[in-house]
MDAnalysis code that builds the backbone (N, CA, C; Angstrom):
import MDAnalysis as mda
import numpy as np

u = mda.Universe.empty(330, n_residues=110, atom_resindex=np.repeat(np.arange(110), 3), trajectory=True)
u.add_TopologyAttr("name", ["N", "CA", "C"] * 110)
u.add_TopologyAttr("resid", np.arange(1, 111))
u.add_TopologyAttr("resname", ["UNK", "UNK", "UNK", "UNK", "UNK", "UNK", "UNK", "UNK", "UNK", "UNK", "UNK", "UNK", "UNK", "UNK", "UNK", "UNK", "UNK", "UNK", "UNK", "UNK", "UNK", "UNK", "UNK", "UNK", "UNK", "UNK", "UNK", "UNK", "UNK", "UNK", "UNK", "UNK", "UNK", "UNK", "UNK", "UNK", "UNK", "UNK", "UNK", "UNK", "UNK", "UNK", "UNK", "UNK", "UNK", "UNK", "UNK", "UNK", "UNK", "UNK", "UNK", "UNK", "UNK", "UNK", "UNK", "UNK", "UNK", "UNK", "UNK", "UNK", "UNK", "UNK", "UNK", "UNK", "UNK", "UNK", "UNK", "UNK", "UNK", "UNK", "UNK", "UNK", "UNK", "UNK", "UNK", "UNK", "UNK", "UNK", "UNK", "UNK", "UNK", "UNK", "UNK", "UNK", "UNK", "UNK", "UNK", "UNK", "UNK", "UNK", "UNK", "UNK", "UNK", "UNK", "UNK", "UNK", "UNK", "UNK", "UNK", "UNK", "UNK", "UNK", "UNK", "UNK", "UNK", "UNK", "UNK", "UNK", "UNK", "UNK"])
u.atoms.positions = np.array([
    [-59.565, -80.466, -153.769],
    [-60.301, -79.246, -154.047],
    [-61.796, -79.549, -154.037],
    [-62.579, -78.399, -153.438],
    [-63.953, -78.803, -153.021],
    [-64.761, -78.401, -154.185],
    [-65.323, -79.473, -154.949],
    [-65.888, -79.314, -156.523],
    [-67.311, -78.621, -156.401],
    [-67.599, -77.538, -157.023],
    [-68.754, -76.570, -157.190],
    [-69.910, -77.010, -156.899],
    [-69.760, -78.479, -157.475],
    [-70.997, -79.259, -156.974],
    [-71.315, -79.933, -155.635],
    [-70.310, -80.089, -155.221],
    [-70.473, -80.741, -153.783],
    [-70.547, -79.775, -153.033],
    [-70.557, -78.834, -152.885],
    [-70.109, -77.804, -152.346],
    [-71.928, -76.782, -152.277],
    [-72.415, -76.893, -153.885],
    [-73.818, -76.506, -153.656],
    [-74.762, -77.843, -152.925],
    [-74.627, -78.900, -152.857],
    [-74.941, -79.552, -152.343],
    [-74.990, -79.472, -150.590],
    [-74.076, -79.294, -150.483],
    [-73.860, -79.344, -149.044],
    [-74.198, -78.012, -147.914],
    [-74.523, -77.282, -149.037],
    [-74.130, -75.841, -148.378],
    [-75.494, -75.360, -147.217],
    [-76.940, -76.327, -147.528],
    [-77.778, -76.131, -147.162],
    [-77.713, -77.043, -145.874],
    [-77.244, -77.858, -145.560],
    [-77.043, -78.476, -144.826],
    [-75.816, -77.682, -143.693],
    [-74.975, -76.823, -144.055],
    [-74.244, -76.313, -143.081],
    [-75.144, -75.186, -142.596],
    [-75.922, -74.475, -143.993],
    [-76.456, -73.299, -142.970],
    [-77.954, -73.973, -141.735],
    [-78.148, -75.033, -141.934],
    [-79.366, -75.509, -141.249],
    [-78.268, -76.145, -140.220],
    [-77.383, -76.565, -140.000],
    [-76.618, -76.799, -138.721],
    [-75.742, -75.418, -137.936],
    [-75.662, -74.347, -138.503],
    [-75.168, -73.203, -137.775],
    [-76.488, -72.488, -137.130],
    [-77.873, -72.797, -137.623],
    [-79.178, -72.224, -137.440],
    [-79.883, -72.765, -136.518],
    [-79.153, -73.848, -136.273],
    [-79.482, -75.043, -135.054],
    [-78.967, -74.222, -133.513],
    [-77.817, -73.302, -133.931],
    [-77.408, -73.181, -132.458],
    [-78.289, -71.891, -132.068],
    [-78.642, -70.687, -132.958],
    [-78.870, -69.727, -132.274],
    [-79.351, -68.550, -133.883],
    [-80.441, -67.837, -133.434],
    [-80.448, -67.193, -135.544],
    [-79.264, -66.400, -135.524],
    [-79.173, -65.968, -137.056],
    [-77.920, -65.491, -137.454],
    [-78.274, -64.843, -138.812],
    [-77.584, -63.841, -139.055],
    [-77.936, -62.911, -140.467],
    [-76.694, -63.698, -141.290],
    [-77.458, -63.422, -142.697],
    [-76.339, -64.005, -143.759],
    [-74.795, -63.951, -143.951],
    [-74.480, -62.702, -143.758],
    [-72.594, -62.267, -143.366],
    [-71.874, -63.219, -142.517],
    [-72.802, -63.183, -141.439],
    [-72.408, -64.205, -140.383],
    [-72.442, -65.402, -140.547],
    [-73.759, -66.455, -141.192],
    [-73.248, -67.459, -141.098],
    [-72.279, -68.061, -142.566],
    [-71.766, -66.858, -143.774],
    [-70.288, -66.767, -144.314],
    [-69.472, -67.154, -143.886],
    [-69.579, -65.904, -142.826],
    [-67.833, -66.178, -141.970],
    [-67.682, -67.661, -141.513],
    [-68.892, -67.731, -140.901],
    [-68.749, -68.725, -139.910],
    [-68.757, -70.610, -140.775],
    [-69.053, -70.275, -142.064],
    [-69.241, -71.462, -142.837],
    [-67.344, -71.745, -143.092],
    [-66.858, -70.703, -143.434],
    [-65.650, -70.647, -144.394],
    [-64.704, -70.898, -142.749],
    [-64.835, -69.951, -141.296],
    [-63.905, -70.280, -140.202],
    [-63.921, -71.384, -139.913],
    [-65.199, -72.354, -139.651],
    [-65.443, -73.525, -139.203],
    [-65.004, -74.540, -140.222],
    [-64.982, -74.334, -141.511],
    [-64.572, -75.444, -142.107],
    [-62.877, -75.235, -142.575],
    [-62.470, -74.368, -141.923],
    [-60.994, -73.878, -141.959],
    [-60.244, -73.215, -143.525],
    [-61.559, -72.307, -144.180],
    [-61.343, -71.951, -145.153],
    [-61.638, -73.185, -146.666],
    [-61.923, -74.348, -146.344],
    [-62.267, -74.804, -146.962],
    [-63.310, -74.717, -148.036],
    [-64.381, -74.291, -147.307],
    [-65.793, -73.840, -147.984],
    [-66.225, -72.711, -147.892],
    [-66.023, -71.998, -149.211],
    [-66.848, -70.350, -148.806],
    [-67.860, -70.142, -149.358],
    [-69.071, -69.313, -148.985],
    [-70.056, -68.991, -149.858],
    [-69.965, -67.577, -149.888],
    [-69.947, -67.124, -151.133],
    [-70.114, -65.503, -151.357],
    [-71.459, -65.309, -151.324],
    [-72.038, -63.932, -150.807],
    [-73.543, -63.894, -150.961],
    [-74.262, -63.655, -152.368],
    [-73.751, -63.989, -153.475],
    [-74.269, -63.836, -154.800],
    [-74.700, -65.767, -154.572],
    [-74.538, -66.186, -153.849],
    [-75.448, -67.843, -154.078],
    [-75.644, -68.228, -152.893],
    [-75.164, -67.361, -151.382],
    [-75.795, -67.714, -150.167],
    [-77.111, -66.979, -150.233],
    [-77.419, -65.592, -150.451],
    [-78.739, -65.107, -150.258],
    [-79.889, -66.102, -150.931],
    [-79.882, -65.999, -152.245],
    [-80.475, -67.049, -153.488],
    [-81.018, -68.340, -152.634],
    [-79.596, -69.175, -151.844],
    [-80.053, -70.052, -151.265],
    [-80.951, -69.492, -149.942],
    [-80.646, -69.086, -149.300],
    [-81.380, -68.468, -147.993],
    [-82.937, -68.127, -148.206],
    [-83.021, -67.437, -149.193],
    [-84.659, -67.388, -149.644],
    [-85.473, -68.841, -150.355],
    [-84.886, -69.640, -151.047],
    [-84.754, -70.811, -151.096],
    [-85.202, -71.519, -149.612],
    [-84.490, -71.816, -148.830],
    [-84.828, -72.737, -147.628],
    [-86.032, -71.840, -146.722],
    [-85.858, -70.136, -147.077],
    [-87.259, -69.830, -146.411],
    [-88.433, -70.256, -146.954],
    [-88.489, -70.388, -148.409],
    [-89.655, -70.448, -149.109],
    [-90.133, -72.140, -148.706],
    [-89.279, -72.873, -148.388],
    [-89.271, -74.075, -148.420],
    [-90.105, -74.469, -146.539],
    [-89.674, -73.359, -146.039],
    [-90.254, -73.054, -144.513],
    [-89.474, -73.598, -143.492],
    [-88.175, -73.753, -143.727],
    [-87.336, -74.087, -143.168],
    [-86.261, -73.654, -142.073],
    [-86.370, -72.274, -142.744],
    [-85.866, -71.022, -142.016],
    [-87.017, -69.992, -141.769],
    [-86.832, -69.240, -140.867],
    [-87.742, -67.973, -140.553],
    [-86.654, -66.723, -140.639],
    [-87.417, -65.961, -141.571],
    [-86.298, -64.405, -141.583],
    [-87.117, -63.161, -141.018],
    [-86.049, -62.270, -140.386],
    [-87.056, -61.166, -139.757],
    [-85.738, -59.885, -139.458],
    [-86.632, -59.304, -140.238],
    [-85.528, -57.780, -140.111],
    [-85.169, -57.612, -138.655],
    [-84.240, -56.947, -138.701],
    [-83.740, -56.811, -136.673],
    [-82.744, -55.277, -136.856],
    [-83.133, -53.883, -136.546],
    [-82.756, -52.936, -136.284],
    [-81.676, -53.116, -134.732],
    [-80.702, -52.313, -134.939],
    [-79.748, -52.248, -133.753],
    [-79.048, -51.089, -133.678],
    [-79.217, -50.032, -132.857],
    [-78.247, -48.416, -132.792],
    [-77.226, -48.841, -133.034],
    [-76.597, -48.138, -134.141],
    [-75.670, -47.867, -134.767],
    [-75.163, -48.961, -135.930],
    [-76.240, -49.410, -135.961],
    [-75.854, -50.376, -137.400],
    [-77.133, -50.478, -138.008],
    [-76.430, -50.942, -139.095],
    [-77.579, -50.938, -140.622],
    [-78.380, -52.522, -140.465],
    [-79.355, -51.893, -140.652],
    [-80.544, -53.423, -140.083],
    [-80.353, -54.788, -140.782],
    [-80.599, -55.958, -140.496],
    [-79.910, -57.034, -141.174],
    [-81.128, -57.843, -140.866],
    [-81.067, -59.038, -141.848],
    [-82.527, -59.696, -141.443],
    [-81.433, -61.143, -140.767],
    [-82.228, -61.673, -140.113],
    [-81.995, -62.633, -138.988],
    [-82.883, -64.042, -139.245],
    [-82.175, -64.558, -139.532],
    [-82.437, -66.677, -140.135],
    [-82.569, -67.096, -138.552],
    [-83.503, -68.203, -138.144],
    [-84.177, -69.008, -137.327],
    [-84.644, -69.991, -137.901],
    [-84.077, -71.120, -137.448],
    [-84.598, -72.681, -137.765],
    [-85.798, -73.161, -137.498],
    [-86.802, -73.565, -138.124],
    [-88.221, -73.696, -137.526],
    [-88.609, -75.259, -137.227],
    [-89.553, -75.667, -137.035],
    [-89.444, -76.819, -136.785],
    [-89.755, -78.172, -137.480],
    [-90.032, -77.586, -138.877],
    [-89.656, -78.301, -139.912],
    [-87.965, -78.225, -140.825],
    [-87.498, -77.027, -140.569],
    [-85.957, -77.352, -141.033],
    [-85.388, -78.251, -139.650],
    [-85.595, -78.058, -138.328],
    [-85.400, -79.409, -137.685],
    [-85.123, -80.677, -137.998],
    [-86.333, -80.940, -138.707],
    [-87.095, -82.583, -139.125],
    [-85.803, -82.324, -140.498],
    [-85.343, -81.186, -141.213],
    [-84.821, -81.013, -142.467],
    [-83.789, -81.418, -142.317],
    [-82.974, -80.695, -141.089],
    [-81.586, -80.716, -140.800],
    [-81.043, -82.391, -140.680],
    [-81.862, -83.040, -139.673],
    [-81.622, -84.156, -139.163],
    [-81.790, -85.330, -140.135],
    [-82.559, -85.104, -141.417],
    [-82.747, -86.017, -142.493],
    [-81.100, -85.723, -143.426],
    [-81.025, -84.546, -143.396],
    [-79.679, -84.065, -144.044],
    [-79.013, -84.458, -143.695],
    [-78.351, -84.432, -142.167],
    [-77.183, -85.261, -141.635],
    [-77.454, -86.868, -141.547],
    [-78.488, -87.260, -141.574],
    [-78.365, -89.271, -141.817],
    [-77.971, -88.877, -143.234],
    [-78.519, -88.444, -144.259],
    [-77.873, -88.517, -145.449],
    [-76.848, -88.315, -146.004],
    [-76.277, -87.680, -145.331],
    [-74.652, -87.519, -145.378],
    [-73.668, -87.926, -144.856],
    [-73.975, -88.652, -143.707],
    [-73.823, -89.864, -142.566],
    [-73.200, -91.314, -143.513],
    [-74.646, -91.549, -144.082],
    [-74.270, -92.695, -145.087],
    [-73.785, -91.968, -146.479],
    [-73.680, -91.090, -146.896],
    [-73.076, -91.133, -147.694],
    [-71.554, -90.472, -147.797],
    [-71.364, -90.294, -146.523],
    [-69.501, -89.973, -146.556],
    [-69.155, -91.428, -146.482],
    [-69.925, -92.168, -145.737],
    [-69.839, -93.625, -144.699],
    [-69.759, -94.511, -146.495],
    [-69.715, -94.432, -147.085],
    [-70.047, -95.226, -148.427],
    [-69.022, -94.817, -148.979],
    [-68.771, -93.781, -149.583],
    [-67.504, -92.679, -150.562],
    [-66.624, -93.309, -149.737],
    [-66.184, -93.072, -148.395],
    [-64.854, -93.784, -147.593],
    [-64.732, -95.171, -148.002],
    [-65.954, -95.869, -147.715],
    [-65.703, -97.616, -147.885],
    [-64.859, -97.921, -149.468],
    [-65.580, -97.098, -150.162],
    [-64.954, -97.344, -151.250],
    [-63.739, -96.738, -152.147],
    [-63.273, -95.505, -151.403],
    [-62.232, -94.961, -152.137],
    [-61.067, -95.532, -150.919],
    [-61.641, -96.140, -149.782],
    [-60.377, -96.009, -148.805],
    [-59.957, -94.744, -148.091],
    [-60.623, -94.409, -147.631],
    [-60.774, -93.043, -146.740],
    [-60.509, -93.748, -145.195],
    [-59.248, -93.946, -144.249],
    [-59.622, -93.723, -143.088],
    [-59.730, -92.614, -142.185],
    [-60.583, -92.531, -141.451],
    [-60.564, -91.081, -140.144],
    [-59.454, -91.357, -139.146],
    [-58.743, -90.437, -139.113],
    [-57.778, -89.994, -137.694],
    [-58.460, -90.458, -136.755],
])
């Protein structure tokens, strides 16, 4: 079971790797946190938004309202080029530290 804490930990690091491919409004990268990790990890938006303004303030993300006929306007996350430099420090850090937790609990990968 994925513990509350690891889970806020990590969570900034998935939305700065789904933000890597293309921007995306908050609903979306939900779905797409909880499909991709096969229901494993969900974020409800009572602590994804919170975080999302968080990594903007931090300048990491860029947000920008985006109107579309026949739907209700949604603001739209873009990776800038310091969450770049962010993302890529995030994944070495998690790199070595799954790479460590395995060595020592005995974790092998398929």
């Amino acid at each position: 079971m994925l513990t509350a804490e690891l889970k806020k930990g990590t969570t900034p690091l998935l939305i700065l790797a789904l933000l890597e491919v293309e921007p995306r409004h908050g609903y979306e990268l939900s779905r797409l946190i909880e499909a991709q990790s096969r229901g494993v990890v969900r974020v409800h938006a009572a602590s994804l938004y919170p975080l999302l303004y968080r990594l903007e303030r931090k300048k990491w993300i860029e947000g920008r309202w985006v109107e579309q006929p026949g739907e209700r306007r949604r603001r739209y996350y873009r990776l800038t080029t310091s969450g770049r430099r962010q993302l890529a420090k995030q994944r070495e850090s998690w790199l070595t530290f799954a790479q460590a937790v395995s060595l020592v609990a005995g974790v092998q990968h398929a």
